[in-house]
C-alpha positions as a printed Julia matrix, in Angstrom:
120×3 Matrix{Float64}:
  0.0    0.0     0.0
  2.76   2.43    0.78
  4.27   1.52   -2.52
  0.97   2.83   -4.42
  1.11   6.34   -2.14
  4.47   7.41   -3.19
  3.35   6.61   -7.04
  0.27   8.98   -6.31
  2.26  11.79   -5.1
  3.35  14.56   -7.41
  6.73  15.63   -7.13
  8.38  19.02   -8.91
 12.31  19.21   -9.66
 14.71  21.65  -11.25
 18.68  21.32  -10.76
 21.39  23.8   -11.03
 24.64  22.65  -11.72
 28.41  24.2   -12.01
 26.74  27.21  -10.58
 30.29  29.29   -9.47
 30.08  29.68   -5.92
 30.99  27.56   -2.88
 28.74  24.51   -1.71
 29.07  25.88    2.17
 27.98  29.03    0.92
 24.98  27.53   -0.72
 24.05  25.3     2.23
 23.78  28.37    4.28
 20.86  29.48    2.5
 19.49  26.08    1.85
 18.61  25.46    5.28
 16.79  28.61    5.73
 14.28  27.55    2.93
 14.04  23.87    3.52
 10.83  22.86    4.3
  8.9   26.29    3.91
  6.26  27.56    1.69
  7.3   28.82   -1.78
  5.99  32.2    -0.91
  7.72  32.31    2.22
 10.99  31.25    0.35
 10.66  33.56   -2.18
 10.56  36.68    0.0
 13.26  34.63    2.34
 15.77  34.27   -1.13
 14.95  38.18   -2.07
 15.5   39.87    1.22
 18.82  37.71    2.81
 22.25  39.65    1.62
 23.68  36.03    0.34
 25.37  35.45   -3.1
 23.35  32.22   -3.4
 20.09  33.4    -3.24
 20.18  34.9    -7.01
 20.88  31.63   -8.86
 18.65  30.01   -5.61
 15.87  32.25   -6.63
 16.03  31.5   -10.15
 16.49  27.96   -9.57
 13.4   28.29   -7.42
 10.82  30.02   -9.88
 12.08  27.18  -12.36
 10.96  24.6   -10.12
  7.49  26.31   -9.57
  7.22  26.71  -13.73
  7.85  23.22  -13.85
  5.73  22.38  -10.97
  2.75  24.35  -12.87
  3.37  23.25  -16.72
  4.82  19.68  -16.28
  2.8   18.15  -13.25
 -0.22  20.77  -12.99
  0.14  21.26   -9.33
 -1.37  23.94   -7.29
  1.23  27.21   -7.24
  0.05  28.47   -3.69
 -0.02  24.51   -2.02
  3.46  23.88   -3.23
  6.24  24.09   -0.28
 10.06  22.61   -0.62
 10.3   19.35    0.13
 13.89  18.74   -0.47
 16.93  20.64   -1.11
 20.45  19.67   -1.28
 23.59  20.73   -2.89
 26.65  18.98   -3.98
 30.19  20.17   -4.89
 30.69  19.95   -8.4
 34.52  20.43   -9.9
 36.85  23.08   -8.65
 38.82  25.32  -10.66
 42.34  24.86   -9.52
 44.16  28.4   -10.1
 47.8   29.46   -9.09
 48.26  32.81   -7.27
 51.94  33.76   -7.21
 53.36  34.43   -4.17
 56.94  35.95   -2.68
 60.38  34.08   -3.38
 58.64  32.58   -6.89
 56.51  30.39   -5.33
 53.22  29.69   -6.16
 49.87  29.38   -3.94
 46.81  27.43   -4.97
 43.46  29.0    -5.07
 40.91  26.54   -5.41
 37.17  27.95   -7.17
 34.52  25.97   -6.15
 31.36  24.93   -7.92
 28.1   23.37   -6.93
 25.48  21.35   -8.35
 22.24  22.4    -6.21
 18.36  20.26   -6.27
 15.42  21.47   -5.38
 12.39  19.27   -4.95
  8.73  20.37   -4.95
  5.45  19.34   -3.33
  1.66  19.93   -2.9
  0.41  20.25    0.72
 -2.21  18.13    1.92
């Protein structure tokens, strides 16, 4: 029976990946959306002075176009189930330092999800 109830249930995705900025970065803004509203997380994403919320909030009103033209779900039921980011492949660069040596600067990248649902 449980196997018929997770078939039922309409889920709405969008993914983001080698988006230029640091997974721990990301993650920081993550967890203030996870599990809200998508109204509540789109004024959360507009108003927090983050560099992740502007490719968040895109991300985000991709996942609600999907939500509403793929799956026909409700716009103003839908909250985030599940959100996670990954790091994707760093950009190894070489910052020169005194004496002729050479320092690594590593530029990360992430690969973020975002998963949508209807409440009940």
């Amino acid at each position: 029976m449980a196997d018929t109830a997770m078939q039922n249930e309409l889920v709405a995705t969008a993914k983001a990946t080698y988006i230029r900025i640091a997974p721990r970065k990301v993650q920081i803004v993550l967890d203030l959306i996870r599990n809200q509203p998508v109204e509540k997380a789109l004024a959360i994403l507009k108003y927090t002075p983050k560099a992740a919320c502007e490719p968040l909030l895109k991300l985000l009103n991709s996942a609600i176009a999907n939500a509403e033209n793929n799956n026909n779900m409700d716009v103003n039921k839908l909250y985030i189930s599940k959100c996670n980011v990954t790091a994707g492949p760093i950009l190894k660069r070489i910052r020169p330092r005194a004496q002729g040596r050479a320092f690594r600067v590593n530029k990360r990248t992430s690969h973020i999800s975002l998963e949508l649902k209807e409440m009940e």
